[in-house]
C-alpha positions in Angstrom: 41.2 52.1 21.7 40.4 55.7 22.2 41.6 58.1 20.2 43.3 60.8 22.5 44.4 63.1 19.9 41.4 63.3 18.0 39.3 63.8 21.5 41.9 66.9 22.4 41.1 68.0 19.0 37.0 68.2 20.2 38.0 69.7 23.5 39.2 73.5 23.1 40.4 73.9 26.6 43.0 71.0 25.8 44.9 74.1 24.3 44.6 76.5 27.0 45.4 74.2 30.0 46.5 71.3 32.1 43.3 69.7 33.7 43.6 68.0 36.2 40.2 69.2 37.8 38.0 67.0 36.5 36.8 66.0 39.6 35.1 69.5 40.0 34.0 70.4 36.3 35.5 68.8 33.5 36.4 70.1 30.0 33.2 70.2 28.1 34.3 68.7 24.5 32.8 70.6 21.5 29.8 68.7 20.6 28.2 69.2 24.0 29.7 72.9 23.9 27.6 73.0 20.2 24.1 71.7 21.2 23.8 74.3 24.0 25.0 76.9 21.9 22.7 75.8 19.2 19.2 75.8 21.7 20.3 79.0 23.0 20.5 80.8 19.5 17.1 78.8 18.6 15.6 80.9 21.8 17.1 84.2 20.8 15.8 83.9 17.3 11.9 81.9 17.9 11.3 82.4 21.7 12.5 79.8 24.7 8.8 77.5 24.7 8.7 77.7 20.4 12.7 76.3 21.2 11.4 73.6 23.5 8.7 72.7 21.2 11.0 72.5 18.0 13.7 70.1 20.6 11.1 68.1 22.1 12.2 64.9 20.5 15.6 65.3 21.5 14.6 66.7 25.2 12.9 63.6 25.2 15.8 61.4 23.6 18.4 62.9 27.0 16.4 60.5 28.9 16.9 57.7 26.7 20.8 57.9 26.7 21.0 58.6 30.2 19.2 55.9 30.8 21.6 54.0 28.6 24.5 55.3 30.5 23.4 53.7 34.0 21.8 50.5 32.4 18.6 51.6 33.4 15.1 52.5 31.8 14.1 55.7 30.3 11.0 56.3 33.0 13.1 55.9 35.5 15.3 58.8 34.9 14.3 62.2 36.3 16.8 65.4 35.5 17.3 67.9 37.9 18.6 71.3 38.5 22.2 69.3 40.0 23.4 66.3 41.7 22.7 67.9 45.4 19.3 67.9 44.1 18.5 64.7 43.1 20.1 63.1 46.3 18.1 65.4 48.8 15.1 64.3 46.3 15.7 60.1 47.2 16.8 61.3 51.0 14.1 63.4 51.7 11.5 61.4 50.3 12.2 58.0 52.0 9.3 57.6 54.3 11.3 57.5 57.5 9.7 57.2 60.5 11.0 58.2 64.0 13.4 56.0 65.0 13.9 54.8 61.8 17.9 53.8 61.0 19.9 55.3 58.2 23.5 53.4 57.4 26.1 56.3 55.6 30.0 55.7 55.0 32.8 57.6 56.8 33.8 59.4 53.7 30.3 61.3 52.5 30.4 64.3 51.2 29.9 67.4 53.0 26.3 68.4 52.2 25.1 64.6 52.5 26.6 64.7 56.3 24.8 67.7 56.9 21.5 66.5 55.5 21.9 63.4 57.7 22.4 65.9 60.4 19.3 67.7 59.8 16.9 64.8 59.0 18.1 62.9 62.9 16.8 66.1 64.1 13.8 66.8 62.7 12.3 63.4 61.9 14.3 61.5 64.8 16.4 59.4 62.4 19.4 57.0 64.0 22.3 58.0 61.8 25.1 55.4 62.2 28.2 55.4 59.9 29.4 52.2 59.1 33.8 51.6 59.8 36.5 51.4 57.1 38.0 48.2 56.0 41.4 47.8 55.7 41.7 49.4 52.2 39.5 52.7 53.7 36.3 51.7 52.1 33.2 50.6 53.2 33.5 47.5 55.6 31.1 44.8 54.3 31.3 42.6 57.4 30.4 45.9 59.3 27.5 46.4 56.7 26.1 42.6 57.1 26.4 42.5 61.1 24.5 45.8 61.3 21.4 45.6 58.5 18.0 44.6 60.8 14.7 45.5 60.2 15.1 49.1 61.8 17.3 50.1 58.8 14.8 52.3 56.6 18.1 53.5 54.3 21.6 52.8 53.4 23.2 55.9 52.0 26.9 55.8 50.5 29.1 57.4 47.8 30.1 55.5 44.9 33.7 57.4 44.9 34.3 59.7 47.7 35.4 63.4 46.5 38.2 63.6 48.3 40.2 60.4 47.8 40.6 58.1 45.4 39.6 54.7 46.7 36.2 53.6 44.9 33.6 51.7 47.5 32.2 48.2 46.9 28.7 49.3 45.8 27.5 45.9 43.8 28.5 43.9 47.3 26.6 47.0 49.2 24.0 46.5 46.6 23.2 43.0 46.9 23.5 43.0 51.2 21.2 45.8 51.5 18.5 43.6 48.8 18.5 41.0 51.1 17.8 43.3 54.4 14.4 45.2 52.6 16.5 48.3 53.4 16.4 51.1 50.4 19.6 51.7 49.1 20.8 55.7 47.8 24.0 56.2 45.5 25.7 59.2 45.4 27.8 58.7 41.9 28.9 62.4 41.2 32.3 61.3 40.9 32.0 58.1 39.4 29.5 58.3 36.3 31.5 59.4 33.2 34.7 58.1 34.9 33.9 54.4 35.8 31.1 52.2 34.1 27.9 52.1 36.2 25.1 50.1 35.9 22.3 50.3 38.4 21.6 46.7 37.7 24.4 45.3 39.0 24.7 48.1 41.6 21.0 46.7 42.7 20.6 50.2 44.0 16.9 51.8 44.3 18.2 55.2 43.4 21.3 56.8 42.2 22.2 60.8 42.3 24.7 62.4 39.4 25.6 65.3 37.9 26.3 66.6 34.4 29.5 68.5 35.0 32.0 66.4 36.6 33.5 63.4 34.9 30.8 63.3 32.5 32.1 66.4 30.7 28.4 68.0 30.6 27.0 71.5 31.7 27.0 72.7 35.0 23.4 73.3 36.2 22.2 70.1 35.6 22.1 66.5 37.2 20.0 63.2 36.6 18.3 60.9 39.5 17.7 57.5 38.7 14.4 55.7 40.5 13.7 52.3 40.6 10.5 51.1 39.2 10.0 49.0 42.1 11.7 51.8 44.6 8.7 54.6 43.0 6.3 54.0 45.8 8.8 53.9 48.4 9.3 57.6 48.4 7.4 60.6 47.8 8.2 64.3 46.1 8.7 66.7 48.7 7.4 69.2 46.4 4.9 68.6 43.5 3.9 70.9 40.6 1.9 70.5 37.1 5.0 68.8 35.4 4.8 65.8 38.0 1.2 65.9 39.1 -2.3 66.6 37.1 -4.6 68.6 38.9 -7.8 66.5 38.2 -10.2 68.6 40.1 -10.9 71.0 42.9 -9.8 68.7 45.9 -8.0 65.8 43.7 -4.5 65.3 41.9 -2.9 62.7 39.7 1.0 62.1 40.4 2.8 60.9 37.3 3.7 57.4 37.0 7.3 57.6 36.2 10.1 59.4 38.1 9.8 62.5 36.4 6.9 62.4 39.0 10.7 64.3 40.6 11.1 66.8 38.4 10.1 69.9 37.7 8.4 72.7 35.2 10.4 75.0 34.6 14.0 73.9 34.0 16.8 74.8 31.1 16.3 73.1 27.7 19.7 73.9 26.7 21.1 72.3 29.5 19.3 69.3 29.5 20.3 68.6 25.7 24.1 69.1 26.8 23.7 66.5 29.3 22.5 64.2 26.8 25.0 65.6 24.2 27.8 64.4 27.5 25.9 61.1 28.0 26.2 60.3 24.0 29.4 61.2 24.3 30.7 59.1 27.0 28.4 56.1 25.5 30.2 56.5 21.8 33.4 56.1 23.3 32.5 53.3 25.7 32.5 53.4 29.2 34.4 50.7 30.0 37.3 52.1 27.5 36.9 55.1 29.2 37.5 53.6 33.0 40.5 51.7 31.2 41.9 55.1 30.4 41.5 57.2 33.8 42.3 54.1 35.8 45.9 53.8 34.2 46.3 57.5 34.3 45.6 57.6 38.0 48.1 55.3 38.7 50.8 56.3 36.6 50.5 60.0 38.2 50.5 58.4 41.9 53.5 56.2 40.7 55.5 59.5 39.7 54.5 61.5 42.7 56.0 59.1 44.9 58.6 59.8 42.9 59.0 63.4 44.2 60.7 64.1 47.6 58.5 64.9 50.2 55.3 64.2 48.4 53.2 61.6 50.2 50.2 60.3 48.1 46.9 59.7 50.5 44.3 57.8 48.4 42.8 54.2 49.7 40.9 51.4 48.5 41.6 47.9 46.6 40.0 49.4 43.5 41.2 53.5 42.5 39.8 55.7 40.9 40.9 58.9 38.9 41.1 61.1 41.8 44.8 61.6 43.4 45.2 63.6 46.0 48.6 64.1 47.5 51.0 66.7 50.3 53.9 67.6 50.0 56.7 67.9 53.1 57.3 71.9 54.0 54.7 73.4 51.4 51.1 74.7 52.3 48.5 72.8 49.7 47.0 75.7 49.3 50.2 77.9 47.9 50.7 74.4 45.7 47.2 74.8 43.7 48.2 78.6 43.2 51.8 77.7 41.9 50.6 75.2 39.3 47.7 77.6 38.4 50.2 80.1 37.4 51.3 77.6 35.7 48.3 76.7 33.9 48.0 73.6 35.7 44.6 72.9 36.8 44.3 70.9 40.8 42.4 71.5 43.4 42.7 72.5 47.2 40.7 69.3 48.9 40.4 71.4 51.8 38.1 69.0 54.2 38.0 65.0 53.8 34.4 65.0 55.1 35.2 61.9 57.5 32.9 60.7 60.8 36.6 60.8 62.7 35.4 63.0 65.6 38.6 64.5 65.7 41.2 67.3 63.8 40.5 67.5 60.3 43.1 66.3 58.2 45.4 69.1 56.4 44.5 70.3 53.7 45.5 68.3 50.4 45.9 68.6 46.6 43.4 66.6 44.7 44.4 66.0 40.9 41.9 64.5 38.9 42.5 62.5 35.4 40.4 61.9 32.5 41.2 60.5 29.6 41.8 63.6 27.2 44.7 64.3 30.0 48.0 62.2 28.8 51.2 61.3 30.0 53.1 64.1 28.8 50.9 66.3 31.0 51.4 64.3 34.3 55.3 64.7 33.5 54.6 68.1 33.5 52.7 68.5 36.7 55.3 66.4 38.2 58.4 68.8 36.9 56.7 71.9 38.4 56.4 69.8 41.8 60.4 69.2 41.4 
């Protein structure tokens, strides 16, 4: 059982405001807010590499609870500068070849799209975007009448940012093993707010990023790599942190995937994201899902409540994302009203869908986590009435 007034008590924003944003940057608690503090003041006072030399056990040990976090194995965690990062780092090293297929969902992200985009034109990829379901997530029959040996890649979010229906990955997973097709997870919105294991997932590689629901630093994100998946792909850039130079004409690659990473990088931000992965593992993850799961639904059971508001997320299984309009009132002037009121949401201002048509209008996306409690959901729901 989590203790929510004790975790309130190691978040100083708790006291400031009502966030419901967490699906853009979440409230950092204090011990992640402390180790960053901590490295910086180490590289005022000795020098940023005599910083990194005096951390280097517990740069090291980020990888290790990271790892822990997504059930995988330390070598096959790589950090990165963010979550775009590390997906464009998978993407853009599959192999493709011309006329190779890629499989996406109609509820990818924004920048994902537009890689897709720019990949079909420059190294002839088929793009194809695999139908909803019923519940608005991925259709599994769609995904097993469509895998063939011409699909190099299947690419889909974990949870979509802009709704708050949560997509059958495992089932995705275990299709796309069969097939011999690579499979790519973008979990930005799920890690830290649902349990993930890359196991059960059966994915190759997985994108996150510190500073969503995992409560770490912005400026930093994590790609897990498949041992078996390592060979698959190749860096698109290389440098003398993921390659040796061995002699004039000859290089060594690493033999993990921080063969994916680079030199330079922030120290302090790296220990915060394994300060927010310790975190999120000492509290459990599967408490933690409990937590945001219930929260989510309580707040879309009290805006249906509220005349007018209509509550838009899908799926058989929810997440804590809620996104909702409201009858005669712009989204936009509803985000600044509950700002001025010290309420954190957010203007979901495109639902990044394959639909070929209008966009959508502009929504509200509320985000829980499990420092938020009941008594703030009443209050977002008063300044609605």
């Amino acid at each position: 059982m989590l203790d929510i007034a004790r975790l309130r008590g190691e978040t100083p924003g708790c006291a400031e405001v009502v966030h419901f944003n967490n699906a853009g940057a979440a409230l950092q608690p204090r011990p992640v807010l402390d180790t960053i503090r901590a490295h910086l003041d180490a590289e005022a006072l000795m020098g940023g590499y005599e910083a990194a030399d005096a951390a280097t056990d517990r740069l090291t040990g980020a990888y290790d609870s990271l790892a822990r976090l997504v059930g995988a194995h330390p070598d096959e965690i790589a950090i990165t500068e963010n979550a775009t990062r590390a997906w464009d780092t998978a993407f853009y090293g599959t192999r493709f070849r011309p006329g190779d297929r890629v499989l996406t969902s109609a509820s990818e992200y924004g920048s994902n799209a537009i890689a897709f985009l720019h990949a079909a034109r420059d190294r002839g990829l088929k793009v194809e975007v695999l139908p909803d379901d019923e519940h608005g997530q991925v259709s599994l029959d769609a995904l097993a009448a469509t895998l063939d040996d011409d699909v190099r890649l299947v690419a889909v979010n974990h949870v979509p940012t802009h709704d708050g229906l949560v997509n059958p990955v495992a089932e995705i997973g275990r299709l796309t093993r069969a097939s011999g097709a690579l499979f790519l997870v973008d979990a930005c919105q799920s890690v830290g707010q649902l349990a993930v294991d890359v196991e059960e997932i059966d994915c190759d590689f997985l994108s996150a990023t510190g500073r969503k629901f995992l409560r770490g630093p912005r400026g930093v994100g994590f790609l897990y790599v498949r041992r078996a998946a390592l060979e698959r792909i190749v860096p698109t850039f290389l440098d003398d942190r993921s390659a040796e130079w061995t002699g004039p004409d000859s290089y060594t690659m690493r033999d993990d995937a921080r063969r994916f990473e680079s030199y330079e990088r922030s120290a302090a931000l790296q220990l915060g994201l394994g300060a927010a992965a310790d975190y999120a593992l000492a509290l459990g993850t599967e408490e933690i899902e409990r937590r945001v799961t219930a929260l989510a639904e309580t707040l879309r059971g009290a805006l249906t409540e509220v005349p007018g508001v209509t509550v838009h997320d899908r799926g058989a299984r929810r997440s804590g994302i809620v996104t909702f309009t409201r009858q005669g009132h712009a989204s936009a002037d509803i985000v600044a009203a509950l700002a001025r009121q010290k309420i954190n949401v957010r203007l979901s201002a495109q639902t990044y869908r394959y639909d070929g048509g209008a966009t959508p209008p502009p929504r509200v996306r509320a985000s829980v986590h499990y420092y938020n409690t009941e008594e703030e959901i009443s209050r977002l729901v008063a300044a609605l009435s």
